[in-house]
Backbone as CSV, one residue per row, in Angstrom:
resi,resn,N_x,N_y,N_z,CA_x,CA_y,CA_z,C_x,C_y,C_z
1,UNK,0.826,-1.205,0.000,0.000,0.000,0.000,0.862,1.258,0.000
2,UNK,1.694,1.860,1.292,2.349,2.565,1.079,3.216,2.596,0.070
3,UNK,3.686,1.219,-0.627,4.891,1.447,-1.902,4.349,2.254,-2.955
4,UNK,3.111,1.899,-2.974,2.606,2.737,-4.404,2.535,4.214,-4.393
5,UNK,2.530,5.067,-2.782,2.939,6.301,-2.428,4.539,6.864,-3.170
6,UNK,5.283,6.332,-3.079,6.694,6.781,-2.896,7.618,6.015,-4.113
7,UNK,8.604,6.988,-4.385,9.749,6.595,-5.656,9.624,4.879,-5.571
8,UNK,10.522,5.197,-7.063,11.170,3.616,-7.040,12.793,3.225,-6.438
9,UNK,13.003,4.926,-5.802,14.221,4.446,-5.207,14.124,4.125,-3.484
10,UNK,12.857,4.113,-3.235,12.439,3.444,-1.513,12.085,2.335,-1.942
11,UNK,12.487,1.427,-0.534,12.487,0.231,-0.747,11.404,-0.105,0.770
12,UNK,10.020,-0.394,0.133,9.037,-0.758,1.112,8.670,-2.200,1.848
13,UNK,8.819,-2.731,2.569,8.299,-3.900,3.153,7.082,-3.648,4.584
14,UNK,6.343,-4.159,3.877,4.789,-4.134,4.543,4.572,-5.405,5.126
15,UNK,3.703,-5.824,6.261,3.035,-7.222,6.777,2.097,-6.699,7.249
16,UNK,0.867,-7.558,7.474,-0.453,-7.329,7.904,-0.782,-8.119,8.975
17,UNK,-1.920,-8.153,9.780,-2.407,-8.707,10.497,-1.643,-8.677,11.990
18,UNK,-1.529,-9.791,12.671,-0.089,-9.824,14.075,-0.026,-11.222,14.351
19,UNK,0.515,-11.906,13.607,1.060,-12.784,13.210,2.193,-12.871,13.493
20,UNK,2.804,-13.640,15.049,3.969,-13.415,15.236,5.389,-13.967,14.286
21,UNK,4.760,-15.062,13.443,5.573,-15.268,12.501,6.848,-13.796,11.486
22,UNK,5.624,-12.855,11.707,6.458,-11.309,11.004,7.080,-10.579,12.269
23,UNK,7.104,-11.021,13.289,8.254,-10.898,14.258,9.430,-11.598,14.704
24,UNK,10.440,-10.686,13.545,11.669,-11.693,14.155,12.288,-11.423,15.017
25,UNK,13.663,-11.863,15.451,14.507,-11.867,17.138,15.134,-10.157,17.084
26,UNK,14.708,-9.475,18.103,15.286,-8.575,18.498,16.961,-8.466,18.886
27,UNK,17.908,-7.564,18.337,18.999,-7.479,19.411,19.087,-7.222,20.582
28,UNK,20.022,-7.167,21.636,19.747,-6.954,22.578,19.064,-5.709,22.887
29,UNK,20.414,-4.556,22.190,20.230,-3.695,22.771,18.272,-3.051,22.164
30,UNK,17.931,-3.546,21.502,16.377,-3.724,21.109,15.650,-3.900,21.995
31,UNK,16.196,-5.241,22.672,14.912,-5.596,23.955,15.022,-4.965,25.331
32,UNK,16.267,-4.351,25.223,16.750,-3.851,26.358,15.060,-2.292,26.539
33,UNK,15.412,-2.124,25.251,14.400,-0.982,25.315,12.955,-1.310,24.991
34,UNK,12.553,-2.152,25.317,10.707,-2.468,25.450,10.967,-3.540,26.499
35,UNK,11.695,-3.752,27.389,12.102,-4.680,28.299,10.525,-4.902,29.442
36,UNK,10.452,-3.239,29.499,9.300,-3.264,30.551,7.676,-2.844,29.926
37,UNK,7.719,-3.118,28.309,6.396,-2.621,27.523,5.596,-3.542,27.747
38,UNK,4.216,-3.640,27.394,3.493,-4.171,27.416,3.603,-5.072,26.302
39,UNK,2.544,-6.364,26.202,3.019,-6.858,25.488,2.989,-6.939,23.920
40,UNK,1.442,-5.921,23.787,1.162,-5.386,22.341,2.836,-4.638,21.670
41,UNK,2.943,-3.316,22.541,3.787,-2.376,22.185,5.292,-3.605,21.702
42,UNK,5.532,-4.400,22.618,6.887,-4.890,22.285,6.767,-6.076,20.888
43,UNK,5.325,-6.793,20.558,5.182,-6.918,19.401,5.385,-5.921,18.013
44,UNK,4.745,-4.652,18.485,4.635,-3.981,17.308,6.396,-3.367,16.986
45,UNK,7.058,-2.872,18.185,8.045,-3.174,17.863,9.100,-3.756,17.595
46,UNK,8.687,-5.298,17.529,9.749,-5.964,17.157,9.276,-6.642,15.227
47,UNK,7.961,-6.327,15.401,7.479,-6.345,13.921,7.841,-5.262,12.634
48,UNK,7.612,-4.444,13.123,8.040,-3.009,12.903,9.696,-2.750,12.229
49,UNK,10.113,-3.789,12.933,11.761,-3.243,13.099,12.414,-4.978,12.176
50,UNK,11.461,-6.013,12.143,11.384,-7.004,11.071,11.724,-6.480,9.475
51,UNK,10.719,-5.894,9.584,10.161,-4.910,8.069,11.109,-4.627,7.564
52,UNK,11.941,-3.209,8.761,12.983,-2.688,8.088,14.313,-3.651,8.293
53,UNK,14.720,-4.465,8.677,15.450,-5.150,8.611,15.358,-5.986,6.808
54,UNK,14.230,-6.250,7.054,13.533,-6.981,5.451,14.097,-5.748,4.394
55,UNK,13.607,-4.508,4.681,13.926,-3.703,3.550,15.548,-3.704,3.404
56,UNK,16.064,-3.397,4.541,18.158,-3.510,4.573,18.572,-4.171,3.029
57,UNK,17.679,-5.779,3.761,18.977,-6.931,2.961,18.307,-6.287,1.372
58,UNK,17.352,-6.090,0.991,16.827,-5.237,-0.386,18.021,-4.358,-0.848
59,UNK,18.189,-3.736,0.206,19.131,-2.826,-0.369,20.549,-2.892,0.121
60,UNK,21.170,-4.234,0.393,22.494,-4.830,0.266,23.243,-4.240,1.994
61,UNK,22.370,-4.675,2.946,22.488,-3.996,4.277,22.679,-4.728,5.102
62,UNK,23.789,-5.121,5.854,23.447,-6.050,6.656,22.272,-5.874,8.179
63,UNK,21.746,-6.712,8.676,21.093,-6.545,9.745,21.612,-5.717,10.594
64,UNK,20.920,-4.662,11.387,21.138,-4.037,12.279,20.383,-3.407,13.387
65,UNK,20.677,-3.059,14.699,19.678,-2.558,15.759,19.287,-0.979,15.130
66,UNK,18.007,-1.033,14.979,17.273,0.214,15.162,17.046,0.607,16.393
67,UNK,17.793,1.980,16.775,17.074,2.175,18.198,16.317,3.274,17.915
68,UNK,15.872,3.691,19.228,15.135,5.199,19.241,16.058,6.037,19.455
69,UNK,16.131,6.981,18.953,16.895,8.434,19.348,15.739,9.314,19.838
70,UNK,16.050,10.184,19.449,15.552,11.614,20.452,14.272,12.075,19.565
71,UNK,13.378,12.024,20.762,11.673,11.885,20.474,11.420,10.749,19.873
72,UNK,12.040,9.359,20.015,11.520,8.300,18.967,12.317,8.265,17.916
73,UNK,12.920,8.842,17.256,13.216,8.741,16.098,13.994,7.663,15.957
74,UNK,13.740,6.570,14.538,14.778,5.677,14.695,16.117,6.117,14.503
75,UNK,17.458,5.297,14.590,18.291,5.368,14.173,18.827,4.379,13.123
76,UNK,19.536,5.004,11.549,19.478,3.998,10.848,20.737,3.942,10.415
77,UNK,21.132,3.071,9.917,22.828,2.619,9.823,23.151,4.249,8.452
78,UNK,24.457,4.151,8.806,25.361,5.164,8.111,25.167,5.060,6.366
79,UNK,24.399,6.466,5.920,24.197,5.789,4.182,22.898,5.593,4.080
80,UNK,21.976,5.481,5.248,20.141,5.410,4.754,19.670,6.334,5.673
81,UNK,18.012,6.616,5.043,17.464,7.069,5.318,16.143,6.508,5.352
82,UNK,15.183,6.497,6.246,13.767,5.697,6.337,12.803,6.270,6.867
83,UNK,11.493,5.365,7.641,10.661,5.698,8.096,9.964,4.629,8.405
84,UNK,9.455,4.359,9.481,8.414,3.135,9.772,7.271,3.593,10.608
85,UNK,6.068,3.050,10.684,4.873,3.390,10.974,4.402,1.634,11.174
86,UNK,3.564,1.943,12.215,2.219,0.762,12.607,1.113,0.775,13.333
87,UNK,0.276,0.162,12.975,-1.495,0.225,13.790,-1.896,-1.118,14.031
88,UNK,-3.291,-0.989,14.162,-3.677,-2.477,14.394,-3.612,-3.520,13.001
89,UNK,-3.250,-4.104,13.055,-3.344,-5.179,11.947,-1.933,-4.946,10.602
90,UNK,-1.254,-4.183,11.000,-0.028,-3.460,9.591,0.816,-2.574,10.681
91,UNK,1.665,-2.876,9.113,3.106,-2.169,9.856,4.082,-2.255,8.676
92,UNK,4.999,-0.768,8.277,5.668,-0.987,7.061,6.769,-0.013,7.634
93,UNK,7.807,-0.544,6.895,8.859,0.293,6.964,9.354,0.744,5.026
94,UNK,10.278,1.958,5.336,10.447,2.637,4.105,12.027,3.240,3.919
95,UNK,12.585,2.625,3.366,14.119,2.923,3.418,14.743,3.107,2.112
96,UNK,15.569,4.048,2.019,16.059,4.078,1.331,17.846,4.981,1.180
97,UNK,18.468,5.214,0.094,19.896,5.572,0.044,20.136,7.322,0.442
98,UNK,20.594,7.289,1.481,20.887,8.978,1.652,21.205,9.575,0.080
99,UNK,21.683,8.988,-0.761,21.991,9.900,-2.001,20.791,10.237,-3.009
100,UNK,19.809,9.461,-3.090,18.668,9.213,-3.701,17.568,10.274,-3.014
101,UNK,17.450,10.370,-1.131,16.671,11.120,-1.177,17.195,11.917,0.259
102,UNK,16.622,13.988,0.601,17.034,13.903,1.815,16.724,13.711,2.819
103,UNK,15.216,12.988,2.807,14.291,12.772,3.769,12.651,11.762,3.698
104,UNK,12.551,11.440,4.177,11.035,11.037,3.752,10.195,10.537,5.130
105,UNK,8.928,9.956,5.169,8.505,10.078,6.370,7.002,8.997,5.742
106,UNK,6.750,8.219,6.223,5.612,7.543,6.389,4.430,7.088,7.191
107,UNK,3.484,7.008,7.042,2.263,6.822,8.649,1.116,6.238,7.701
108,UNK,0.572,5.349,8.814,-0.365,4.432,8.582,-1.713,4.616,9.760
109,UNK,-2.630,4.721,9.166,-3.505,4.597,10.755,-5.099,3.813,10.287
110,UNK,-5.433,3.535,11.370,-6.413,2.791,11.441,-8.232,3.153,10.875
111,UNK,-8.686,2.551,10.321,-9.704,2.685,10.157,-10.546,3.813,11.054
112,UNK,-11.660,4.714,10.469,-12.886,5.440,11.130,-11.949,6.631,11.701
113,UNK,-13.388,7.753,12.034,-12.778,9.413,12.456,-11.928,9.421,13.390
114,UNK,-11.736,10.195,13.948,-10.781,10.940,14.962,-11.448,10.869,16.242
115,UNK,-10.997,10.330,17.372,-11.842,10.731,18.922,-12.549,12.177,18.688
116,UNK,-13.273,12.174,19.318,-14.384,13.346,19.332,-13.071,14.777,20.014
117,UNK,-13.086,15.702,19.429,-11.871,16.941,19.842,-10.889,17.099,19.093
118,UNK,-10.491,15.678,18.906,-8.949,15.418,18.473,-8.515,16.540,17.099
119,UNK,-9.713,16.444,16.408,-9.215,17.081,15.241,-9.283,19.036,15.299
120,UNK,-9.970,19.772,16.023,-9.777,20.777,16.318,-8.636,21.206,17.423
121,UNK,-8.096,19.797,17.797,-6.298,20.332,18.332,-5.466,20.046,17.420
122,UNK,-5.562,19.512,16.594,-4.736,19.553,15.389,-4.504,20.222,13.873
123,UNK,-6.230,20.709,13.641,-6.094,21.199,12.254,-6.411,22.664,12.498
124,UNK,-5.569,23.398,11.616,-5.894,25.111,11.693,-7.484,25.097,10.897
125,UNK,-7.961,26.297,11.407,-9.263,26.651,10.594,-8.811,26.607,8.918
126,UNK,-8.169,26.639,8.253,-8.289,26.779,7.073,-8.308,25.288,6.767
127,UNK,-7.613,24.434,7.314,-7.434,22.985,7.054,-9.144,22.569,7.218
128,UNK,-9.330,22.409,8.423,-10.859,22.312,8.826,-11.721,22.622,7.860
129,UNK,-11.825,23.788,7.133,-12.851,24.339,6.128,-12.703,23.105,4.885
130,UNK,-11.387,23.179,4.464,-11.149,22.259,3.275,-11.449,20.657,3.752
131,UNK,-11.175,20.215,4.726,-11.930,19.190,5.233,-13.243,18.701,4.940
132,UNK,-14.107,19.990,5.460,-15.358,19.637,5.200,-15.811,19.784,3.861
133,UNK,-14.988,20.701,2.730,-15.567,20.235,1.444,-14.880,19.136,0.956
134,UNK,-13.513,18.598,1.250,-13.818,17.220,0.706,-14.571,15.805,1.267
135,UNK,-15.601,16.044,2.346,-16.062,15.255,3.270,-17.390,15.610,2.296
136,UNK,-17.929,16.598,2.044,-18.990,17.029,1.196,-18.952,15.986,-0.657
137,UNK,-17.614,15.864,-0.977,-17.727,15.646,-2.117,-17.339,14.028,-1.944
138,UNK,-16.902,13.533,-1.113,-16.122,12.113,-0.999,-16.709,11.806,0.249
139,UNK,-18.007,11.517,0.807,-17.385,11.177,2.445,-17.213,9.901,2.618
140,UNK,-17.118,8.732,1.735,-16.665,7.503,2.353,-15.034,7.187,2.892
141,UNK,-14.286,8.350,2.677,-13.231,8.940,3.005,-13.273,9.416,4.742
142,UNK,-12.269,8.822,5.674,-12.565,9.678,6.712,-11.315,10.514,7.051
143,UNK,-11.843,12.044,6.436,-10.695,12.786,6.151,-9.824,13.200,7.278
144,UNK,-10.762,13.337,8.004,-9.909,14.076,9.979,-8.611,13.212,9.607
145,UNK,-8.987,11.436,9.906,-7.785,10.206,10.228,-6.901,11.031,9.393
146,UNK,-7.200,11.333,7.792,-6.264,11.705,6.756,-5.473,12.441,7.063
147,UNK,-5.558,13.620,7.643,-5.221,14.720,8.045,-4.090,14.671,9.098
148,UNK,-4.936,14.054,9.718,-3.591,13.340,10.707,-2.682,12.677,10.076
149,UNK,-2.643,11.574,9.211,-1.662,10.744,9.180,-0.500,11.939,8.399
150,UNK,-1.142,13.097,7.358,-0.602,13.489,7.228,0.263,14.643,7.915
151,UNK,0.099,14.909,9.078,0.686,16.010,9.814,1.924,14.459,10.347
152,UNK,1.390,13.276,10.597,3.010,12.911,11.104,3.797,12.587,10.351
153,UNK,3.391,12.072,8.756,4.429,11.747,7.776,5.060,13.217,7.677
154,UNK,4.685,14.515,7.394,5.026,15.571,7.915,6.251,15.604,8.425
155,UNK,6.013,15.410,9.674,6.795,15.220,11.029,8.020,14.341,10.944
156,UNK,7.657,13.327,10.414,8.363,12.349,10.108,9.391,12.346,9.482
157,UNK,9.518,13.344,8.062,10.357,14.109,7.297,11.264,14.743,7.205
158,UNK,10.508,15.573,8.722,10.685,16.940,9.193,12.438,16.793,10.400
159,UNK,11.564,15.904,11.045,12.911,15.471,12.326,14.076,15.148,12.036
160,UNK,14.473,14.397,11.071,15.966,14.163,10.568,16.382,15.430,9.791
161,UNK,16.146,16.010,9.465,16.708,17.352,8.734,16.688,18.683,9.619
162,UNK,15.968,18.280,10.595,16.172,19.389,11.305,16.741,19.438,13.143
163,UNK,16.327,18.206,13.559,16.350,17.944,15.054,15.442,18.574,15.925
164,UNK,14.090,19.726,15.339,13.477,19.671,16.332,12.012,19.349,15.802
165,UNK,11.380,19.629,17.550,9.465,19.753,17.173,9.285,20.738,15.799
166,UNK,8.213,19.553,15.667,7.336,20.659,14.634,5.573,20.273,15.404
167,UNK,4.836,21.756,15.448,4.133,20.916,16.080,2.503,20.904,14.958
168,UNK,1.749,20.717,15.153,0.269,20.553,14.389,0.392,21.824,13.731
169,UNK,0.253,22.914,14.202,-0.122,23.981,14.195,0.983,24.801,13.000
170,UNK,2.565,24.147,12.774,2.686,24.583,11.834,3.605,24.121,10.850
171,UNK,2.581,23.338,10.208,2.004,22.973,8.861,0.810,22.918,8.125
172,UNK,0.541,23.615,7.049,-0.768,23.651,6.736,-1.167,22.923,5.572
173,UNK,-1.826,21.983,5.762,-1.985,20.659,4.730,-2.877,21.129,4.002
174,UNK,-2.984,21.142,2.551,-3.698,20.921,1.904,-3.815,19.196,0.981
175,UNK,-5.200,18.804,0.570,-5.401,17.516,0.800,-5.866,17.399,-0.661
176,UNK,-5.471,16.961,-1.829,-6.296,16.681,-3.051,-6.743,15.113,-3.139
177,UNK,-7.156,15.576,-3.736,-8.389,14.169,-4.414,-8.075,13.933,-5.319
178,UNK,-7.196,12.629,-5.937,-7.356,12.063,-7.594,-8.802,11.773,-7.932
179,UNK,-9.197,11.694,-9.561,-10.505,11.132,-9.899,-9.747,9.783,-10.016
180,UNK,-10.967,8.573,-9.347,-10.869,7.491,-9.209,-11.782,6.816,-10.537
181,UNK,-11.621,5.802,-10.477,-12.744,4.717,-11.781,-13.103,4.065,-10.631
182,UNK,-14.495,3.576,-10.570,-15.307,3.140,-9.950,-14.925,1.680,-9.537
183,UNK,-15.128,1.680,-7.783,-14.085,0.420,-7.105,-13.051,0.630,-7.086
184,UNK,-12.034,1.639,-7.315,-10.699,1.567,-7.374,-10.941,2.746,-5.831
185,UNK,-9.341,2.369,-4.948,-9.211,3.007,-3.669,-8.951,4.809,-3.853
186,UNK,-9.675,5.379,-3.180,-9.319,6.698,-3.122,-8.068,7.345,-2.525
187,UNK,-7.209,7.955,-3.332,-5.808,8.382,-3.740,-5.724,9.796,-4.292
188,UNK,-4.688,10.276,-3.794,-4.131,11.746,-4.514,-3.307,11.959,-3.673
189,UNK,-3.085,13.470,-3.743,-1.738,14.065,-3.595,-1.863,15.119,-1.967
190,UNK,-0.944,15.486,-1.612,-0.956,16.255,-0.291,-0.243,17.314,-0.432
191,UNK,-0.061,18.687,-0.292,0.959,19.534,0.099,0.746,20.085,1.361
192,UNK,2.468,20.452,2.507,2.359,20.736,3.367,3.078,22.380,3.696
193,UNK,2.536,23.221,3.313,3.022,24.458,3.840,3.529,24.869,4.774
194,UNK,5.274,24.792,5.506,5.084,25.019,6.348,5.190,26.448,6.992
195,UNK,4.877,26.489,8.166,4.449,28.006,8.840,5.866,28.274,9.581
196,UNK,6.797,27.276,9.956,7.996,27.240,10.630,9.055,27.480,9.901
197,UNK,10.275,27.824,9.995,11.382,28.058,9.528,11.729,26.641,8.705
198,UNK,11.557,26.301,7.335,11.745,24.959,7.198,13.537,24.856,6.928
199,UNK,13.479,23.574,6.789,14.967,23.106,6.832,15.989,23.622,5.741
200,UNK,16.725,23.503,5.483,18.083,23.744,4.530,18.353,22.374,4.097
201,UNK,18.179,22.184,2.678,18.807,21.085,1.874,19.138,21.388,0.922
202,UNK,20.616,20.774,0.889,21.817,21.778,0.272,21.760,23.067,0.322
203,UNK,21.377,23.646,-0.608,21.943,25.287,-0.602,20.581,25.912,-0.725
204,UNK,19.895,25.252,-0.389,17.960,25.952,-0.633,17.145,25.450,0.356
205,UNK,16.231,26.749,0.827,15.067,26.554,1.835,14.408,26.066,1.587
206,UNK,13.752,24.853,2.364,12.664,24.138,2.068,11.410,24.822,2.278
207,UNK,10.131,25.287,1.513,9.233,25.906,2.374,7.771,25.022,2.691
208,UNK,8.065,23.981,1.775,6.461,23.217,1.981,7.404,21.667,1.541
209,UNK,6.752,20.405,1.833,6.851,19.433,1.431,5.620,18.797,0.529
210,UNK,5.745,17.339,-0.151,4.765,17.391,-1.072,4.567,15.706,-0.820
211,UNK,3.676,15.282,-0.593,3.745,13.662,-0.866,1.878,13.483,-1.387
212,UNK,1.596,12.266,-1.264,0.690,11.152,-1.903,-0.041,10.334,-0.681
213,UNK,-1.231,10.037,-1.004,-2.581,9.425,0.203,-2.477,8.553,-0.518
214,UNK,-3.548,7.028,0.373,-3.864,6.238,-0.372,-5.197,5.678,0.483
215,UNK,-6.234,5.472,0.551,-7.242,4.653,1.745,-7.776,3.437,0.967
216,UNK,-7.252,2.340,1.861,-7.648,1.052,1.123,-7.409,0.066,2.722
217,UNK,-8.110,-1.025,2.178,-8.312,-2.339,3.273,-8.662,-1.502,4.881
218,UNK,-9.493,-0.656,4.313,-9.589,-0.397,5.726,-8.377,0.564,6.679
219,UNK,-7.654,1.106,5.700,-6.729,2.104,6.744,-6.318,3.392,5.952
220,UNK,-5.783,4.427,6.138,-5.337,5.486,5.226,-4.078,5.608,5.652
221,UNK,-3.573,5.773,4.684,-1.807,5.945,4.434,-1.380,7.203,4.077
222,UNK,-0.005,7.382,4.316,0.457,8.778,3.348,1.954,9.022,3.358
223,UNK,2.279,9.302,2.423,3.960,9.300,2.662,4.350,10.679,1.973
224,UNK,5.605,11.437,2.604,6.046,12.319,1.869,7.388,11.922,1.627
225,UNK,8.322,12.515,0.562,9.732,12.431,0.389,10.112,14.187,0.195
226,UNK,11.555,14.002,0.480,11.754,15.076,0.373,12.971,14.967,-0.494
227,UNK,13.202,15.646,-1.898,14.386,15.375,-2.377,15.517,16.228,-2.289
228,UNK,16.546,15.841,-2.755,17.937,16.980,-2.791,17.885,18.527,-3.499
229,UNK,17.047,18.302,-4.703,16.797,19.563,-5.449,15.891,19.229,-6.063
């Protein structure tokens, strides 16, 4: 699902369901850190971290510990760049060659709206307005979830190029709609304006990022990349 978001120079590995079979052996220093999780959380991360291990050997890598760095962020061997995301039932990771891209960011989330609030702490009034006309023209779409997934692929992007918060409030998503053929999953494009000082790659300001939706089997996806020039 997410592969069909992003270049042909990311290398995606997806699994579904929780099937511990798509959980393979953690390193230490891996278990050291969900030592005291519950037992969902230390599945999803050791599934999670399967994936991208799966994506590595794709791209001629040997196995290695992903840890968390600072706010979560993984850490990925010297020479890549990635992103992994998971919910109930899925979980994908997205990797690819620092030279190919300078960033990218992926998120997956679960079926149906947003807790009741959630989405007026997250979306500016202008987002909100455009919300409700594509909820007007599409609503088997549940755009709030959308919205979200896209403020963390966002985020997601955002943190390795820069090292800090970015928070809801500034980025301003706009959300398009591809025309679909009838039965086929609803898909298009995203841009993210941001309101913050964006990053420096190479010798030029970044001011918005740009990625791709996808809502199918029941979940909505979204990935952005960010390239060199």
């Amino acid at each position: 699902m997410i592969e069909e978001l992003l270049p042909d120079s990311v290398v995606v590995v997806e699994s579904y369901g929780d099937d511990e079979a798509d959980q393979g052996p953690l390193f230490p220093e891996e278990q050291a850190v969900v030592a005291r999780a519950v037992v969902k959380r230390r599945r999803e991360f050791a599934a999670v971290r399967t994936c991208a291990r799966r994506a590595m050997e794709k791209l001629g890598v040997p196995p290695q510990p992903i840890l968390p760095g600072e706010r979560g962020a993984p850490g990925w061997p010297d020479g890549l760049i990635g992103s992994m995301t998971h919910c109930n039932g899925y979980r994908a990771a997205a990797l690819a060659r620092a030279t190919d891209l300078a960033s990218l960011g992926v998120d997956a989330e679960p079926p149906g709206p947003l807790p009741k609030g959630v989405l007026l702490s997250i979306a500016l009034p202008a987002e909100q307005r455009r919300l409700a006309g594509l909820a007007a023209r599409q609503p088997d779409v549940h755009w709030d979830r959308l919205l979200f997934s896209a403020k963390e692929s966002v985020y997601k992007a955002w943190f390795p190029l820069t090292g800090k918060w970015l928070g809801f409030e500034e980025a301003d998503i706009e959300i398009y709609a591809d025309r679909t053929d009838p039965g086929a999953a609803p898909h298009g494009r995203l841009r993210a304006e941001l309101l913050a000082e964006g990053p420096l790659v190479g010798n030029r300001r970044v001011t918005h990022f740009e990625g791709r939706w996808i809502a199918r089997q029941g979940l909505v996806a979204t990935a952005v990349t960010i390239p060199h020039s």
